[in-house]
DRENKOLNU-783481 format. One line per field, with one value per residue (C-alpha): z, y, x; residue in one letter. Coordinates in pm, whole numbers, padded with zeros to 5 digits, always signed. Last residue first. Layout:
! residues N
up [Z  ...]
north [Y  ...]
east [X  ...]
residuo [A  ...]
! end
This chain:
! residues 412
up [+03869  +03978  +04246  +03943  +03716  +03983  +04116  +03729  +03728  +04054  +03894  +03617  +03878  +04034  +03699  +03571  +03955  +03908  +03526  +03609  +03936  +03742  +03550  +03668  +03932  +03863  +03889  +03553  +03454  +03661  +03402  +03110  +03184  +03018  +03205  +02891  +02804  +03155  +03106  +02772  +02831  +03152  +02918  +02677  +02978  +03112  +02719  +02687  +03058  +02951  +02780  +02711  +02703  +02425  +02427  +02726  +02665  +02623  +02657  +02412  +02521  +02741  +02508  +02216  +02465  +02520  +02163  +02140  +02331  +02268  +01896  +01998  +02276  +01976  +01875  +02183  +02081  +02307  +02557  +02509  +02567  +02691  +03007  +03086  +03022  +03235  +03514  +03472  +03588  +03867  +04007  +03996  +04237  +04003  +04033  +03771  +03546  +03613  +03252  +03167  +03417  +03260  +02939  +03037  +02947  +02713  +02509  +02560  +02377  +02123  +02010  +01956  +01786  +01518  +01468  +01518  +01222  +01317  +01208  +01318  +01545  +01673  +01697  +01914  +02141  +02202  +02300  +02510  +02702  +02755  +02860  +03205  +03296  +03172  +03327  +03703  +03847  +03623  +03837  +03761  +03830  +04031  +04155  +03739  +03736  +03495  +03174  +02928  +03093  +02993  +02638  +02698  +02463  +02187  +01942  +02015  +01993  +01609  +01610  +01683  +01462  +01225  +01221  +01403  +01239  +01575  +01454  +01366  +01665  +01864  +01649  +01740  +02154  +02098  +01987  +02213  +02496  +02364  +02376  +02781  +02846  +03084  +02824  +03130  +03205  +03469  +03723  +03537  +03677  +03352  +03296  +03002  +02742  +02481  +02551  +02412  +02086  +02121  +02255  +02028  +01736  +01401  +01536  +01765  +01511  +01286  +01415  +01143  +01425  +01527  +01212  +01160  +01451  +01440  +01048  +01217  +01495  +01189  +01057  +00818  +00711  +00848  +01081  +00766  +00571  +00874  +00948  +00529  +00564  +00891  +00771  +00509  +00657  +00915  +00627  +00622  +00664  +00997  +00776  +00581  +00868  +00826  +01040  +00986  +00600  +00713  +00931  +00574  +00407  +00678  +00682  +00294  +00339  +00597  +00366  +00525  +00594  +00372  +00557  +00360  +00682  +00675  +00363  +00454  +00770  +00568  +00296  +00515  +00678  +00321  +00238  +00585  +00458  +00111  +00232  +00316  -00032  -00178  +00014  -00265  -00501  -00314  -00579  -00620  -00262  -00061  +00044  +00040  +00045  -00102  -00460  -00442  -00404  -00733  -00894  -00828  -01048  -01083  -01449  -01470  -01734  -01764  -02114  -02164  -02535  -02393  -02220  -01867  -01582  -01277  -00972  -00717  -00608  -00648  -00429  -00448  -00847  -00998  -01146  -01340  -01573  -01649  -01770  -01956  -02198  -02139  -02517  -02586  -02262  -01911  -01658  -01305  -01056  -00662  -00360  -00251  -00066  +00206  +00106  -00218  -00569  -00618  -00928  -01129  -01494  -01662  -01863  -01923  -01699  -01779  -01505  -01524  -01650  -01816  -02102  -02160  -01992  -01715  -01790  -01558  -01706  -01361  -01112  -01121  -01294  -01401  -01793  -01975  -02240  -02547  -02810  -02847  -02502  -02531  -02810  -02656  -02378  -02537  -02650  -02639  -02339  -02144  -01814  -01688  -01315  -01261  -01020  -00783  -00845  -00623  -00498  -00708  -00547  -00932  -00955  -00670  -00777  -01138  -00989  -00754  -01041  -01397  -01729  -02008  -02310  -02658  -02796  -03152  -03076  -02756  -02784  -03061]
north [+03877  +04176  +03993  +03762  +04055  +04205  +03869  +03886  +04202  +04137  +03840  +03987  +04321  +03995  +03882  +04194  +04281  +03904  +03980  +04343  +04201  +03929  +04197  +04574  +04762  +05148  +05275  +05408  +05023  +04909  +05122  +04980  +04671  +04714  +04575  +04581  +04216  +04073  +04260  +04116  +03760  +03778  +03938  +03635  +03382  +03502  +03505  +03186  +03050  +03167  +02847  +02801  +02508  +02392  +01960  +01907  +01639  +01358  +01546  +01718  +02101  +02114  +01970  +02170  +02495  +02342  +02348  +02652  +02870  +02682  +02785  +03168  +03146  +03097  +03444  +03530  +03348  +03529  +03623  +03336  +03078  +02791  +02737  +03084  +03164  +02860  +02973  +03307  +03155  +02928  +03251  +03411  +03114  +02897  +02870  +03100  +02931  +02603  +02536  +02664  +02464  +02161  +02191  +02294  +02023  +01848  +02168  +02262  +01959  +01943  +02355  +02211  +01925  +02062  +02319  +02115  +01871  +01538  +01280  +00968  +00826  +01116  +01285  +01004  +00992  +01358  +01340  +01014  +01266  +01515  +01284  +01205  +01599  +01617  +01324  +01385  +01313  +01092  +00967  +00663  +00500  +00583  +00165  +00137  +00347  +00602  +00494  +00547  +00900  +01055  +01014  +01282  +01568  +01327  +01400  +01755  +01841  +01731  +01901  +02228  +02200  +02108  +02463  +02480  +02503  +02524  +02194  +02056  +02054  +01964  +01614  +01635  +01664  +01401  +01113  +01231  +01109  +00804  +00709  +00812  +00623  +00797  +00966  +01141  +01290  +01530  +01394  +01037  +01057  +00871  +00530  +00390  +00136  +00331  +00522  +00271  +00291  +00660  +00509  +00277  +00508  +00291  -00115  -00090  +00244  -00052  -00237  -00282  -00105  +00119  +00261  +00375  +00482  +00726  +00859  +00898  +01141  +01365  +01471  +01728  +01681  +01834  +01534  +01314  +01514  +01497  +01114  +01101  +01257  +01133  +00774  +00811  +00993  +00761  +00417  +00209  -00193  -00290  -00173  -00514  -00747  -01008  -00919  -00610  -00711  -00906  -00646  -00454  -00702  -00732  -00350  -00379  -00633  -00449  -00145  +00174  +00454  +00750  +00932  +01258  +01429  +01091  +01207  +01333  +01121  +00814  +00932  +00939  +00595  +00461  +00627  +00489  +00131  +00218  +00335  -00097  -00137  -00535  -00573  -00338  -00691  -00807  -00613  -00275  -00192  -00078  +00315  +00295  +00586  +00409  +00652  +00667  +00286  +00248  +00521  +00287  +00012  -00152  -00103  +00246  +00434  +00750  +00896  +01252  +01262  +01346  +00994  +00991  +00750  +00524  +00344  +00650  +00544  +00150  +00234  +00145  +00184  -00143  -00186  +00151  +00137  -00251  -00135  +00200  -00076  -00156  -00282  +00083  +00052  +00090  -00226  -00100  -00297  -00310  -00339  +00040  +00057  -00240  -00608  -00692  -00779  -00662  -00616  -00268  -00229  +00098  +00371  +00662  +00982  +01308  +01536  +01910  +02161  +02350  +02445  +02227  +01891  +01738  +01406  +01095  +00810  +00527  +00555  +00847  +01068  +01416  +01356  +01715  +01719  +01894  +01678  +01478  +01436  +01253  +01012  +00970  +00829  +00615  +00617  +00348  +00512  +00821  +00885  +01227  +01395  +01693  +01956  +02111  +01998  +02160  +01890  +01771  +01389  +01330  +01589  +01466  +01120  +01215  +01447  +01216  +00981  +00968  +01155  +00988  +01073  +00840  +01069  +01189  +01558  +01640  +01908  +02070]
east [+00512  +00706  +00913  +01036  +01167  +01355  +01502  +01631  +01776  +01960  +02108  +02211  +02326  +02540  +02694  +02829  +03000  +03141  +03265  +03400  +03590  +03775  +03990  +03945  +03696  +03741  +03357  +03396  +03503  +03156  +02981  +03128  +03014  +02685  +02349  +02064  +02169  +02014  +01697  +01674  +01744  +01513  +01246  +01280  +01284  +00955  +00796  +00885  +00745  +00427  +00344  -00059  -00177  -00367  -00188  -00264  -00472  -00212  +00089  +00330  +00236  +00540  +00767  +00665  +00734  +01065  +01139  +00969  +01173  +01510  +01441  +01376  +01640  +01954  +01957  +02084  +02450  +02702  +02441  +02246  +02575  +02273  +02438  +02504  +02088  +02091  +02321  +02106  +01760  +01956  +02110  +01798  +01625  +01369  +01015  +00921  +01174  +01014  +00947  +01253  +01459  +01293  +01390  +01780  +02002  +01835  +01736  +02119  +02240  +01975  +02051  +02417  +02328  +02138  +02348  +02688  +02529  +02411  +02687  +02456  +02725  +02857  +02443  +02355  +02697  +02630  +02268  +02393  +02608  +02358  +02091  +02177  +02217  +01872  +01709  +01859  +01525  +01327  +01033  +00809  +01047  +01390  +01397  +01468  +01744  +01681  +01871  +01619  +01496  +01816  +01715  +01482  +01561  +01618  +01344  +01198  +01550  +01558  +01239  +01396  +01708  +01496  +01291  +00978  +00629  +00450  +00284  +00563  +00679  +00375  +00361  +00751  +00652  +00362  +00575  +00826  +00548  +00473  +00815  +00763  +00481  +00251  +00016  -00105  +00261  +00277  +00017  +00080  +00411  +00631  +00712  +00948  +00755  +00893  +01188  +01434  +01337  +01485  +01814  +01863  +01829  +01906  +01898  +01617  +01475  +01449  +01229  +00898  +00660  +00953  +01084  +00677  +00615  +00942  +00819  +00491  +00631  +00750  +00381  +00418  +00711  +01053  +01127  +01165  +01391  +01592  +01604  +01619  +01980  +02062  +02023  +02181  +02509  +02512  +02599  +02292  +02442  +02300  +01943  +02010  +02058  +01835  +01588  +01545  +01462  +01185  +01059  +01022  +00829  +00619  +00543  +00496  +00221  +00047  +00032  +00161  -00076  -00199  -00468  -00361  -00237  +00000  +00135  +00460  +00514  +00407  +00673  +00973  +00865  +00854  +01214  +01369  +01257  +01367  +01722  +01709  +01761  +01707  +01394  +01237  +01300  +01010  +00826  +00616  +00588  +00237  +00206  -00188  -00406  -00672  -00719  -00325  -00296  -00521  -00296  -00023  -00208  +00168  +00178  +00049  +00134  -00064  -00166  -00109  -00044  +00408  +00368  +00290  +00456  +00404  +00635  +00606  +00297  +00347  +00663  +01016  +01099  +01289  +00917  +00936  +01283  +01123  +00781  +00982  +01198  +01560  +01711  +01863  +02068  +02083  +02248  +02308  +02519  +02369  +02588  +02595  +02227  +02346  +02497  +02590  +02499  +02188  +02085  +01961  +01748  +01780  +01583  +01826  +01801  +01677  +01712  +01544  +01835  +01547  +01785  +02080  +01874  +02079  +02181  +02139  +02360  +02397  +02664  +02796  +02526  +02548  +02618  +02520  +02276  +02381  +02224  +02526  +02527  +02212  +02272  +02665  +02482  +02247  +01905  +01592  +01365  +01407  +01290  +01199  +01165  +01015  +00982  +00768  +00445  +00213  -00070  -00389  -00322  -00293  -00066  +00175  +00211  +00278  +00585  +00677  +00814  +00806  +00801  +00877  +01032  +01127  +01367  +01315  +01328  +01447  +01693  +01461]
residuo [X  X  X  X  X  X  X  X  X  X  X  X  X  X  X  X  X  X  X  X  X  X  X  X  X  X  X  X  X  X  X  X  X  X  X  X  X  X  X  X  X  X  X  X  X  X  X  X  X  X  X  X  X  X  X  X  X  X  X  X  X  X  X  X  X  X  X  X  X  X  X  X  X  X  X  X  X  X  X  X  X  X  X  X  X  X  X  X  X  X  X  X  X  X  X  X  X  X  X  X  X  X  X  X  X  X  X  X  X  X  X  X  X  X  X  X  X  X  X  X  X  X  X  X  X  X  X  X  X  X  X  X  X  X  X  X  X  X  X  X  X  X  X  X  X  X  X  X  X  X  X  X  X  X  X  X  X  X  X  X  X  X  X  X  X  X  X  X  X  X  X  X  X  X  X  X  X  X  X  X  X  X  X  X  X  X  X  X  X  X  X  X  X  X  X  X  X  X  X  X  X  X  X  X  X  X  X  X  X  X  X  X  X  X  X  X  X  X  X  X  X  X  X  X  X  X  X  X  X  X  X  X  X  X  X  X  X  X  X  X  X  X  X  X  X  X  X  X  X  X  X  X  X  X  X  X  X  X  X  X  X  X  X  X  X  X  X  X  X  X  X  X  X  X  X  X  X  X  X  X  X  X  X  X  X  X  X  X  X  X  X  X  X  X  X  X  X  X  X  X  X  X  X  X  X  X  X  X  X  X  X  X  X  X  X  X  X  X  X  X  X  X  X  X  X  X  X  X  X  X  X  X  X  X  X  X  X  X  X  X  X  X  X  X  X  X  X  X  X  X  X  X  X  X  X  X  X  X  X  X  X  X  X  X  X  X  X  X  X  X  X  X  X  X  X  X  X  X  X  X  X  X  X  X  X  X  X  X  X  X  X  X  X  X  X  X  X  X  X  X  X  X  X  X  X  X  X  X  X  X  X  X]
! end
């Protein structure tokens, strides 16, 4: 057997997740007192770059060697790794981040719990396993990650870890988080269950201030209390990605949910409470966001046009036809009409994200949908048998659109 002999552990989310009775998905082993060539010897295959992490030859589940880390320079790269025979599972465990994610089970059964994480567990308690989890700031955007995933749970954050982690805001160790990190557990984040927590969380320690400027921004920020009753504008994209995921949208969708008001953070301040102009304003700093972060074209693409256009769609009834198909334009829908379902509901998650009006229905979708449609239906090969060429086509194309649409409204 492949693992005869070997001292085995398994670790990680995996134990977490079974004792919280949830789907275990996979599995994560540690293994005690071998070597390298020990394990490739048996037909494991080395994976790991920095530290041995072998891939078993069968179940291709990850078997890594139990190891010891130090830092030794600023950010998530400056650490050195020490694994060998002489590492024992109590010292593999405590360089873990969390208490809940810091235990193990031997092959009888028998948990190993050095850092009474199942005690956390039982009081829904994310709380640190040492100051040495100061050494990482990914583990700041890690804790946040995991409060949005088991905030339905009634975990929260212990106060001791959210002082640890201001701590390490102030002195400097999330200025060192490379983009692609942070977009990578950023968007692993707004996928859980509850993604707005993951933003409260950053906040309350500060480092969305030093991550997403212009999101921390927001808080604080006025809003008409006829159109906003949570009035405070951060509060308000709280509620839009708590709407989010609760219309089980796609990341593209909640990543819109997040930044489709950054215009509002630079509204002159004699403007306030009122934001006219917001969308246009945000554009720009929706494109300076996802630079910096490296948010995928998808993901910034769908953000863009959100920002650009929320507000038209929930006026659409109000709108003249020309307006109506200057944002169907805007958005590329008849190239790319595949793209109205997620610009649907992100706006749809906007309109719902407000203190108390958070049932309302959102009709608008269904009026842009059947403008979409109507619009698609007019084929320019008709205006060819009527003999117009070049430029002609397009403007005869774009007036029946328009006629389509006035069509649609006057039947309301």
């Amino acid at each position: 057997m492949t693992t005869a002999g070997l001292e085995i552990y398994e670790v990680g989310g995996a134990i977490r997740d079974r004792l919280l009775g949830r789907e275990v998905h996979e599995r994560d082993w540690v293994v005690v007192g071998a070597t390298p060539e020990a394990m490739t010897e048996r037909g494991f295959r080395p994976v790991g770059r920095e530290f041995p992490v072998f891939l078993h030859p069968e179940t291709h589940e990850e078997y890594a060697l139990a190891r010891t880390e130090r830092k030794t320079g600023p950010g998530y790269h400056g650490f050195t790794f020490h694994a060998s025979p002489d590492v024992g599972l109590e010292a593999d465990l405590a360089r873990r981040d969390l208490t809940v994610n810091a235990m193990a089970q031997a092959p009888d059964g028998t948990l190993i719990d050095p850092f009474r994480g199942r005690d956390d567990l039982e009081a829904r308690q994310l709380r640190h396993v040492s100051t040495a989890f100061r050494e990482d700031p990914v583990r700041i955007l890690r804790l946040a990650r995991f409060a949005a995933r088991f905030a339905p749970l009634g975990f929260e954050v212990a106060a001791e870890t959210m002082e640890l982690c201001r701590e390490m805001v102030a002195s400097g160790e999330v200025d060192a988080l490379v983009p692609e990190r942070v977009w990578q557990e950023t968007a692993r984040a707004l996928m859980a269950p509850a993604p707005e927590v993951f933003i409260r969380i950053l906040r309350d320690c500060g480092a969305l201030a030093r991550l997403m400027p212009e999101v921390d921004c927001l808080f604080g920020i006025p809003q008409p209390p006829r159109h906003h009753p949570e009035i405070d504008t951060g509060e308000h994209i709280l509620l839009v990605l708590q709407q989010s995921a609760r219309l089980e949208a796609d990341l593209p969708t909640r990543f819109s949910a997040l930044v489709h008001d950054l215009g509002k953070g630079i509204t002159p301040a004699d403007h306030l409470p009122g934001h006219r102009g917001h969308e246009a304003r945000g554009v720009p700093l929706v494109e300076t966001f996802c630079e910096r972060l490296r948010v995928p074209s998808g993901c910034r693409d769908l953000a863009r046009g959100v920002t650009r256009y929320h507000l038209d769609c929930h006026r659409v009834r109000e709108l003249d036809p020309a307006e109506v198909l200057a944002m169907l334009e805007g958005l590329d829908l008849f190239r790319r009409p595949t793209r109205v379902d997620a610009f649907l509901l992100a706006c749809e998650a906007d309109y719902r994200g407000r203190l108390g009006l958070e049932e309302r229905p959102y009709p608008q979708a269904e009026q842009v949908r059947e403008a979409l449609v109507r619009c698609r239906r007019i084929d320019a090969s008709r205006f060819v048998e009527q003999g117009l060429k070049g430029a002609a086509i397009g403007d005869a194309i774009r007036e029946a659109r328009v006629a389509a649409i006035a069509e649609l409204q006057a039947g309301d």
